[in-house]
matplotlib code that plots the C-alpha trace (Angstrom):
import matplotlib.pyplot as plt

x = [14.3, 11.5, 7.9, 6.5, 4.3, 0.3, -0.7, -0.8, 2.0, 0.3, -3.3, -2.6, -0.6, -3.6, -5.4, -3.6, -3.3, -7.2, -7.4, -5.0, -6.9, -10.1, -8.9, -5.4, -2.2, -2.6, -5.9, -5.1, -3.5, -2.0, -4.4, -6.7, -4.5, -4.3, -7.6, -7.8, -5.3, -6.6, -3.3, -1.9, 0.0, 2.8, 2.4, 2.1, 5.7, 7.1, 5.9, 6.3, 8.0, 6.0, 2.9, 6.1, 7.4, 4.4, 2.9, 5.9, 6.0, 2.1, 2.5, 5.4, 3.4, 0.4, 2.6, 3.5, 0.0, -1.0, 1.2, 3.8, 2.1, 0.1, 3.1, 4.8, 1.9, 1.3, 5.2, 5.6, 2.6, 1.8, 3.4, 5.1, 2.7, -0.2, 1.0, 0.7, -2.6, -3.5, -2.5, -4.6, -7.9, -6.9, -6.9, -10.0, -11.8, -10.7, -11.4, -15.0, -15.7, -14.6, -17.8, -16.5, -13.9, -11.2, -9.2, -5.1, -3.4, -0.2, -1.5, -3.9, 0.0, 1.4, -1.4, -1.5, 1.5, 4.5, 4.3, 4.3, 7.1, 10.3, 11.5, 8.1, 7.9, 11.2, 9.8, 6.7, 8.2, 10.4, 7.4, 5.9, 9.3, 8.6, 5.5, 7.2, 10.2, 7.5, 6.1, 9.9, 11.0, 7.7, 8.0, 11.7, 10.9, 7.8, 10.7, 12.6, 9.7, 8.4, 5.1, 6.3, 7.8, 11.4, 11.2, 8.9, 11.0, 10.3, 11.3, 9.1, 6.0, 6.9, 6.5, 3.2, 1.2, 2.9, 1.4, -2.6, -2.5, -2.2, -4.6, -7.3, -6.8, -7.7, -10.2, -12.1, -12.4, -14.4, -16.4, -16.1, -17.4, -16.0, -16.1, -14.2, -11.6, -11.6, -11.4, -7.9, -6.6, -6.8, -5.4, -2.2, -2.2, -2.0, 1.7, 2.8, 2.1]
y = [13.9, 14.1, 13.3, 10.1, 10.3, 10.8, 8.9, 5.6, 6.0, 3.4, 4.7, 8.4, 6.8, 5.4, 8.2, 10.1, 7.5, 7.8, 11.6, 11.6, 9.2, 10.8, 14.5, 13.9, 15.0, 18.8, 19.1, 17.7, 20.8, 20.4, 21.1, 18.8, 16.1, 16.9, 17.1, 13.5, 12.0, 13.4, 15.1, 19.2, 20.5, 20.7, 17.2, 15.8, 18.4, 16.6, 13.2, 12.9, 15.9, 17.8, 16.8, 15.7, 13.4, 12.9, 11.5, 9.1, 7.7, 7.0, 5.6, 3.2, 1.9, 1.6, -0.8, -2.5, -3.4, -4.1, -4.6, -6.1, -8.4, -10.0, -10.4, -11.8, -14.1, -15.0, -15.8, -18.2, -20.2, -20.5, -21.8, -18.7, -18.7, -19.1, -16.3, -13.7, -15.0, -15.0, -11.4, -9.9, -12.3, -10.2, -6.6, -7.7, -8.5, -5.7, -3.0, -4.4, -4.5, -0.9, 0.8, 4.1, 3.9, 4.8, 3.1, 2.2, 4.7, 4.4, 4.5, 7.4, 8.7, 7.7, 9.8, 12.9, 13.5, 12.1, 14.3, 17.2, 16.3, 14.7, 13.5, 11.8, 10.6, 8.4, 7.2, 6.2, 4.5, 2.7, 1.3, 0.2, -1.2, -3.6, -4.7, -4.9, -7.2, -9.7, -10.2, -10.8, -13.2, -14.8, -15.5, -16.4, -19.1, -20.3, -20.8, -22.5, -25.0, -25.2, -24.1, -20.3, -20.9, -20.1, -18.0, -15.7, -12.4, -12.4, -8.3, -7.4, -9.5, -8.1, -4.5, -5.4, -7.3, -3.7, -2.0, -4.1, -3.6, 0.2, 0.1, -2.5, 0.0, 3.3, 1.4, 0.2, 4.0, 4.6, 1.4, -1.6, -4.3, -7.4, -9.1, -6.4, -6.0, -9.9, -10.0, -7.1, -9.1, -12.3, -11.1, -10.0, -13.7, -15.0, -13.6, -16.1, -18.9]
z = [32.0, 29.0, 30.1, 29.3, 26.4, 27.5, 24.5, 22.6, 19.6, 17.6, 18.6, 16.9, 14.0, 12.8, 13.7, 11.5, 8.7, 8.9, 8.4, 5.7, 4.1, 4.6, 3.6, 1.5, 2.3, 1.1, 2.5, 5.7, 8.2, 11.5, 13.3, 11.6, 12.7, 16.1, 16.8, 15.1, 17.0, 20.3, 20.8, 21.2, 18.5, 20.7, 21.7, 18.1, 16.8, 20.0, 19.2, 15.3, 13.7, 11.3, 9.4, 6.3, 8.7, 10.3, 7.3, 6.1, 9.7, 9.0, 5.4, 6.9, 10.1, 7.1, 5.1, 7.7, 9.4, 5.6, 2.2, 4.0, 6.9, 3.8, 1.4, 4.3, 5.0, 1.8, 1.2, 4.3, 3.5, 0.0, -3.0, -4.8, -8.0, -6.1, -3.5, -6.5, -7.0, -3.5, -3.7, -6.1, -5.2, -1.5, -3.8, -5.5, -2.5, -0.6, -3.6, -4.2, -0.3, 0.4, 0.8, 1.0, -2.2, 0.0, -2.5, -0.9, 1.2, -0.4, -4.4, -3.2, -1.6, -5.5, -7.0, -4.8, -3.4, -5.5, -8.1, -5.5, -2.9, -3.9, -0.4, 0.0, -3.7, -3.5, -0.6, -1.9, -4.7, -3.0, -1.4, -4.7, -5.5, -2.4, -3.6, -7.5, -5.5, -4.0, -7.5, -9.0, -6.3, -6.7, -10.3, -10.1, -7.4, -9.5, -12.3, -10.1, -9.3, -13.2, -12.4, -14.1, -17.3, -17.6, -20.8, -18.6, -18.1, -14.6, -14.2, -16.8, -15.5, -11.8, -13.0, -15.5, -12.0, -10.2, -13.1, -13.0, -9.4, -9.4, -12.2, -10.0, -6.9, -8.7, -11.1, -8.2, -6.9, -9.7, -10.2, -8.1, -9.9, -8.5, -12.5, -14.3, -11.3, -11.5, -15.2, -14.9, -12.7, -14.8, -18.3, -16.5, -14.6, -17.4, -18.5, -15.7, -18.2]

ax = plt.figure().add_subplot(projection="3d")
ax.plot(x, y, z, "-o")
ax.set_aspect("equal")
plt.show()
């Protein structure tokens, strides 16, 4: 019979999602994580696989605390066209209030580690494809309701806002000016008519 587990789960997830964060994915070892999730090495092999798996477990339970809870919020409550702009007023505010230019987990993921892993590339854009799939059934709904005009190619708009997104996230790393992340954000609004 295995031992129960000495630890939160959800506790050293984030833990982990923080050092990640903090140091990257190549710069982050083992034993780096450990020590910031307050586990032993053995404990942590146990618990989540290596620091691969490991780090897709920690990009997944990321999504889900953030990308995903506010699409899904901003799905069930507001009007499709003004959940895309719900969206990226959230980006904005979030970019210009991170103090320490973190910048998004998974983008920083797109930019560091996609290129480098395969396995953790498809997953990563498969993520972005989520966010890309909110945007789509958003504009096809805001068709549906005439506030979107029909002519709008509603794929092609989905993967520009995808596209303005990644660029407000990295943008903001370098200079977080709330009325040139405001002013992105705008011109690519405007394609939804």
């Amino acid at each position: 019979m295995p031992r129960p587990r000495e630890f939160d789960e959800t506790v050293a997830l984030e833990a982990a999602i923080d050092c990640f964060w903090r140091r990257g994915y190549q710069a982050t070892s083992v034993r780096d994580l450990a020590t910031s999730m307050g586990i032993s090495g053995p404990s942590l092999y146990n618990a989540f696989g290596d620091k691969h798996d490991l780090f897709a477990r920690a990009l997944e339970h990321y999504l889900d605390s953030s990308t995903r809870a506010r699409i899904e919020r901003f799905e069930e409550t507001l009007p499709p066209k003004r959940a895309i702009r719900s969206f990226f007023e959230d980006i904005v505010a979030r970019s210009v209030g991170d103090r320490e230019r973190r910048g998004c987990f998974l983008i920083n993921s797109a930019l560091e580690v996609a290129p480098h892993d395969a396995k953790l590339g498809a997953i990563i854009a498969e993520r972005l494809g989520e966010i890309e799939a909110f945007f789509h059934r958003s504009i096809r709904a805001a068709q549906r309701d005439g506030t979107v005009p029909r002519d709008v190619r509603a794929k092609d708009v989905a993967r520009l806002l995808l596209s303005v997104l990644l660029g407000i996230r990295v943008l903001a790393r370098a200079k977080p000016d709330k009325a040139l992340l405001e002013g992105v954000a705008r011109s690519a609004l405007a394609a939804l008519g």
